[in-house]
N, C-alpha and C positions, 0 to 999 in steps of 0.2 A: 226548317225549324220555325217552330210559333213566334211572333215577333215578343218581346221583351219589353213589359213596361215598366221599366227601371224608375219611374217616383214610386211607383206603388212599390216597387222590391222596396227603395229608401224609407218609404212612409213604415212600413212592417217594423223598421229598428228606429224607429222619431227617436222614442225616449232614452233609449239605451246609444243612442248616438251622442244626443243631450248631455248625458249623463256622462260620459270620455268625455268629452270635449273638455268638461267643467273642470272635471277631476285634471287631465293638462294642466286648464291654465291657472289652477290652485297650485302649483308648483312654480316657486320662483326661480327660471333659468334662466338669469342674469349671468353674464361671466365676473366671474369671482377668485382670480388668481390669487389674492393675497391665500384665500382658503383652500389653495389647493393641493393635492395629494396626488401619492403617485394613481391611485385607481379613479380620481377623480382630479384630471390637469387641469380642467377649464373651470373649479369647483364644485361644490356640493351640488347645486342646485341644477346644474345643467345634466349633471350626470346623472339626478333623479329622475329627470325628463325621457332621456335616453334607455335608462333602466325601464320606463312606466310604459314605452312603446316596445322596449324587445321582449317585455314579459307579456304585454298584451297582447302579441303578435304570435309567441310560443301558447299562449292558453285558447287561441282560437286557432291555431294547425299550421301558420306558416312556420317557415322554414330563419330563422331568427338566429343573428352575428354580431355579437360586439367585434368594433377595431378599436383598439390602442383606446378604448374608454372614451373615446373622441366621435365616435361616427357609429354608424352600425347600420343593417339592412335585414328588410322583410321579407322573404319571396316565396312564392309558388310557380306550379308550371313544370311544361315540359319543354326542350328544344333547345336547341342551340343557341337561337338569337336570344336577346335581355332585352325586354323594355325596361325601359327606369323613371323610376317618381320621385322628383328629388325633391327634399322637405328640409326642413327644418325647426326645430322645439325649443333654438336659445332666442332670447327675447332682447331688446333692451330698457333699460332702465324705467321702471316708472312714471319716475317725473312726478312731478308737482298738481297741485288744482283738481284730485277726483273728485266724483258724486260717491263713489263708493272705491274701498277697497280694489286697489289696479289688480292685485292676486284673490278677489272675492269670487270671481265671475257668475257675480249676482246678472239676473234676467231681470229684465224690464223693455213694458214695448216690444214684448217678440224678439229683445235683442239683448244677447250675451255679452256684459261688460267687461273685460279683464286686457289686460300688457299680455300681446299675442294672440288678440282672440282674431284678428282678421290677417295678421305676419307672426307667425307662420302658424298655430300652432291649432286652431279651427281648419284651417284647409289642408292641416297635414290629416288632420280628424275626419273630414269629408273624401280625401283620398283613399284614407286605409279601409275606411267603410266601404269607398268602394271595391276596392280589390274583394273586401269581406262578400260584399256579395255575389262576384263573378265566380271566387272560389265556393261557397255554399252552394248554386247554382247549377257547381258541376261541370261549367261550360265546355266544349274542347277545347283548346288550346294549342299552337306551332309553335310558342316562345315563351320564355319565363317572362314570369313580371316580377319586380324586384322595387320596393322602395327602400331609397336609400336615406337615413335619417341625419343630418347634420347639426352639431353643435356649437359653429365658429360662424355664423352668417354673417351676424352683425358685426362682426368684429374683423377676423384676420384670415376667412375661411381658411383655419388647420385642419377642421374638418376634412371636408374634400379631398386636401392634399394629401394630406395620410391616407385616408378612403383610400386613393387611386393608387395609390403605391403597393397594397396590395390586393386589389381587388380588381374584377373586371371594369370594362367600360360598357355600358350599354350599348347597342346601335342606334338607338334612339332615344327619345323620352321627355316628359313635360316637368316642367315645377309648376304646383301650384300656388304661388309669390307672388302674383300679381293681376291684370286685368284680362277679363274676358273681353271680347273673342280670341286671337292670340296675338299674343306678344312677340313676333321675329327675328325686333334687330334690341339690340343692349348697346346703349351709350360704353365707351370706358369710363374704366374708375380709378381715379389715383388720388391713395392720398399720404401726404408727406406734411413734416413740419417747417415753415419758417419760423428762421431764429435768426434772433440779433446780435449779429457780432460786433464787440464795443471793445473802446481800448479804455484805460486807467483814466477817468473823469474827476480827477482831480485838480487838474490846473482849468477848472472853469470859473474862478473867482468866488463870488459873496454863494453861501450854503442860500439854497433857494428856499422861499418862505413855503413852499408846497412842495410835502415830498411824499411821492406814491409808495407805500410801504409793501402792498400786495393789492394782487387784482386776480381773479380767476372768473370763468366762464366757462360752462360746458364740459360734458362728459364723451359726447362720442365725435368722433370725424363728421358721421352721415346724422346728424341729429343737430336743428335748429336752437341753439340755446336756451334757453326758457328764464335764465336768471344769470344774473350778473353780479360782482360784491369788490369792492374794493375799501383797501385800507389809507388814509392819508393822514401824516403828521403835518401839520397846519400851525402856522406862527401869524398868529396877529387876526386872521383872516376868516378866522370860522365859520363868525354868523353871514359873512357875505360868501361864503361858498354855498352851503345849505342853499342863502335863498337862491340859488343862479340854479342848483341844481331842482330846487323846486320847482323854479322858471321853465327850466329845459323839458322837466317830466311832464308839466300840462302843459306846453305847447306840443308833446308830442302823444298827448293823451296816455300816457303810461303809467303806472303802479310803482311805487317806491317809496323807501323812504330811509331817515338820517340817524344815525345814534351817536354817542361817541363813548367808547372803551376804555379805561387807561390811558384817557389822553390821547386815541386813535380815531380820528372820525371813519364810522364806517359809514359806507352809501350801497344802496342796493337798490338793483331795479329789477324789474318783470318785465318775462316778453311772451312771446307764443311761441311753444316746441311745432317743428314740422320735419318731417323727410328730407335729409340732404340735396334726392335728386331737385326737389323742387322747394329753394330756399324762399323764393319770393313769395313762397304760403304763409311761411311765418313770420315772428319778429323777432331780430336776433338781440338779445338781451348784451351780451357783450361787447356787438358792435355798436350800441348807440350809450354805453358807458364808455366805449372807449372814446368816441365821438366828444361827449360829454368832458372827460379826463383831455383830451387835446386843446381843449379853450382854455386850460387852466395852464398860469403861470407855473410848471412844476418844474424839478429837477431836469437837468436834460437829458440826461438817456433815457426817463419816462415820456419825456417830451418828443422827443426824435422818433419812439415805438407808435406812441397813441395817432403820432402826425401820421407817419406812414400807416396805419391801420383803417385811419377816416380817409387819407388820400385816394388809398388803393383799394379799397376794399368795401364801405361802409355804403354807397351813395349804389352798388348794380353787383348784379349776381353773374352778369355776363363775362367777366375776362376784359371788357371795353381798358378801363384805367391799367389793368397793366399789359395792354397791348397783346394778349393771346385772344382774343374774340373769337368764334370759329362757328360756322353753322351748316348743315347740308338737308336734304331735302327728305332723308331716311328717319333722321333722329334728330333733327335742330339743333337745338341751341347750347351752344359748350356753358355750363355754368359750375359757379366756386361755392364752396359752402363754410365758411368760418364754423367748424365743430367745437374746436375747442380753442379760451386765449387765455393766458394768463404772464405774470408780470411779479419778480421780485427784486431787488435793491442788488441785490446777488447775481443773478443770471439775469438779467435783462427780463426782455421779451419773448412768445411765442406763440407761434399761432399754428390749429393744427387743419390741414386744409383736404377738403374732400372735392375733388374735381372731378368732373364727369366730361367726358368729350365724344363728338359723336364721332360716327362710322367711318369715314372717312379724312379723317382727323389725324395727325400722326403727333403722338406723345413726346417721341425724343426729342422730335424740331421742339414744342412747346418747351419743355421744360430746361432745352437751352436757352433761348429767348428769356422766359424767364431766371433765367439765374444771372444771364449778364445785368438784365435792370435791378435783380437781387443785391449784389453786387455793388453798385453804385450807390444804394439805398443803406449799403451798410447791415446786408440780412446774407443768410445763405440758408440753404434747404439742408434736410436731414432725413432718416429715417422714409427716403420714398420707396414708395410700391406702385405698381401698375398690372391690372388687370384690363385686358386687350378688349375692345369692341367684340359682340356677337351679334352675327345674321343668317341666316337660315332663309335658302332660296325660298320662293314665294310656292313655285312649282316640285318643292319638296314633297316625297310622301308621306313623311306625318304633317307637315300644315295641310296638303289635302283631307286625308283621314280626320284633322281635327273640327277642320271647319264643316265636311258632312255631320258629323257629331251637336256639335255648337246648331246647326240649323235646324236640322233633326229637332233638338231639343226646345229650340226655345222659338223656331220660328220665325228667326232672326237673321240679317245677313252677317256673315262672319266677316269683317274688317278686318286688316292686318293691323299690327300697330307696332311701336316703337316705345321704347323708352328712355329715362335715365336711370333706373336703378338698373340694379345688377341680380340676377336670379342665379342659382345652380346653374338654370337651361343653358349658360353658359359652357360649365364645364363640357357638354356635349356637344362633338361635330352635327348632330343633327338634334337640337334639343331644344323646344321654346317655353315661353310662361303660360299656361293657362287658366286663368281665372286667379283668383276666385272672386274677385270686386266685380259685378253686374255694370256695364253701360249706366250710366245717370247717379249710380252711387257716391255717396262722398265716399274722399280715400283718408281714411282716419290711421292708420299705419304710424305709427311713432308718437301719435297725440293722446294728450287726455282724453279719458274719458272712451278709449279703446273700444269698438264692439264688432260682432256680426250679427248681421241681421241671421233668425233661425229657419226663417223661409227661405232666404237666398246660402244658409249652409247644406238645408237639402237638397235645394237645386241645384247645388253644385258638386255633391255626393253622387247625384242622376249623371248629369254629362260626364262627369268622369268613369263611372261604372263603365258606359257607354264606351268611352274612347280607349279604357282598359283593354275589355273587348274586341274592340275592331283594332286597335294596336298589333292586339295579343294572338288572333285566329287569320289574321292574314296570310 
């Protein structure tokens, strides 16, 4: 057979590629449970996403399945075996600071701006193109190919779970969630809440001149906080808190500033959102308020949270201060991500924590260790989950098949690589990340001002047609 020049197949649909893609990330699929219904669990807007790929998939000839309103899959093909392309259309949150509208996905620069245009919901767009082309094509085919679409990534993957409960498993298959050339081995991911457990704070004598009223930060586990806000009743003390907090925000080059409510001083500071696996990108707005909130003479069980918070937490993203540190030679360095904190008069403290640990790492040991120092501290865990490490031997047949593909394409040697996030390609005994971030790209995934470059969304519609292909006719 003649060889296949799959940019030119790509280049034939540019604008009608374009054009899905936009239309996606004009749909805001945010999970949104307070909204939701029984034919839309995860809300409105996820389930529109969901809806815009199985009809899209039913108007060009796949073979198209809602589950449980939660997931759903594309496929063509003949054969027994299943490839699988595992995606996902929910997004998270906005956030703060655009140039433009996060759900515009206004073009500038050759590059599509929008919440999701490079996780997930561009490179689930560069996937199903390709499939569109292998099936238009004609090609022969020994196995189905099958994208599977999820709706829970960022969150609690329900998706998947339900997915698999009644559906097949693939034998193999890639997500496209991450970076090219492929991604092998996946950090774990656990994430759970510490909380302060306190007894009756009453016999601690004179009512304290500073009392934390409320404090919150942060919206998701795996997401760098971006902003920070606390409430404080203040006797005597006012104009000398402002200025220390003024103090603290230009010594540490930060954005904030003071009001006061009803007689509630409010303080609020700025930071930079980033990707959980890699906290040290960003600035975590909660941890240097709480930083901040710990200097201050305040009540003692706000005092006791904010101390523990800077102790253990505020100063390394590694696990060093509370003594779980862990590193191996596959996937590095175990790191903590303060996602979410917040603090009332009521329920104390809490903090919600997104861990990632590598390959060779064992979770139960960690999370007893820490619970005994929990413990002593006066905290205990709650509400934990764990998702197990993934690695995929090196001498696997889809990482060969992938990296002929990846070289084929771009000319380039295919590197293995590792991570801290967590893809689908987990769910699968033989499943890795493939692309869609280019070598040398910034990874903007969870930040303002979201994009993909539209050069590097064709060229990654190309390699994957490709790998479709030789996946698919093996």
């Amino acid at each position: 057979m003649e060889a296949i020049d799959w940019i030119k197949e790509v280049a034939k649909r540019k604008e009608e590629l374009i054009q899905d893609t936009q239309n996606l990330l004009r749909i805001k699929s945010v999970l949104d449970e307070e909204n939701a219904t029984s034919d839309a669990p995860l809300g409105p807007g996820v389930k529109e996403a969901l809806s815009y790929m199985l009809e899209l998939g039913e108007k060009d000839g796949f073979k198209a399945k809602n589950v449980e309103n939660v997931a759903g899959h594309l496929e063509f093909g003949e054969g027994e075996e299943l490839v699988g392309i595992l995606c996902h259309v929910d997004v998270v949150p906005g956030g703060d600071g655009w140039t433009s509208d996060p759900y515009g996905a206004e073009i500038r620069d050759g590059k599509i701006f929008a919440r999701g245009a490079i996780d997930d919901k561009g490179p689930t767009m560069a996937a199903y193109y390709a499939m569109k082309i292998v099936k238009e094509l004609d090609l022969p085919l020994k196995k189905r190919v099958r994208m599977i679409i999820g709706t829970d990534e960022e969150s609690d993957w329900r998706c998947v779970d339900t997915y698999f409960k009644y559906e097949e498993m693939p034998s193999m298959g890639f997500a496209p969630d991450a970076d090219f050339p492929i991604i092998y081995a996946e950090k774990g991911i656990s994430d759970f809440d510490i909380v302060q457990s306190f007894e009756d704070d009453a016999n601690h004598g004179d009512v304290a001149k500073i009392e934390v009223t409320r404090f919150t930060s942060g919206r998701r586990y795996n997401m760098v906080p971006d902003f920070a806000k606390a409430g404080l009743f203040v006797r005597d003390q006012q104009t000398e808190v402002i200025q220390r907090f003024d103090e603290f925000r230009k010594q540490r080059k930060l954005e904030g500033k003071c009001h006061v409510d009803k007689g509630e001083l409010i303080i609020e500071l700025e930071g930079v959102s980033a990707h959980g696996m890699e906290p040290e990108k960003g600035v975590n707005a909660g941890l240097l308020l709480a930083e901040f909130l710990s200097q201050l003479k305040t009540d003692p069980k706000a005092q006791h949270f904010f101390s523990f918070v800077t102790r253990y937490l505020s100063k390394e993203s590694r696990g060093q201060e509370l003594g779980i540190a862990y590193s191996d030679d596959i996937t590095g360095d175990l790191t903590i991500n303060v996602g979410k904190l917040s603090y009332t008069q009521e329920h104390g403290g809490q903090l919600g924590i997104n861990l990632r640990y590598p390959v060779t790492d064992d979770m139960d040991e960690k999370k007893d260790q820490l619970e005994l120092l929990l413990k002593k501290e006066g905290f205990k865990i709650e509400n934990f989950s764990d998702s197990k490490p993934h690695h995929v031997d090196e001498k696997d047949l889809l990482v060969q098949k992938l990296k002929k593909v990846y070289e084929e394409q771009t000319g380039e040697k295919a590197e293995l690589l590792s991570i801290g996030g967590g893809t689908y390609a987990r769910s699968l005994k033989s499943g890795v990340a493939f692309g869609p971030l280019f070598p040398g790209r910034p990874d903007v995934a969870h930040q303002k001002d979201e994009y993909i470059i539209i050069d590097d969304l064709l060229k990654a519609t190309a390699i994957y047609a490709q790998a479709i292909y030789e996946l698919a006719s093996d």
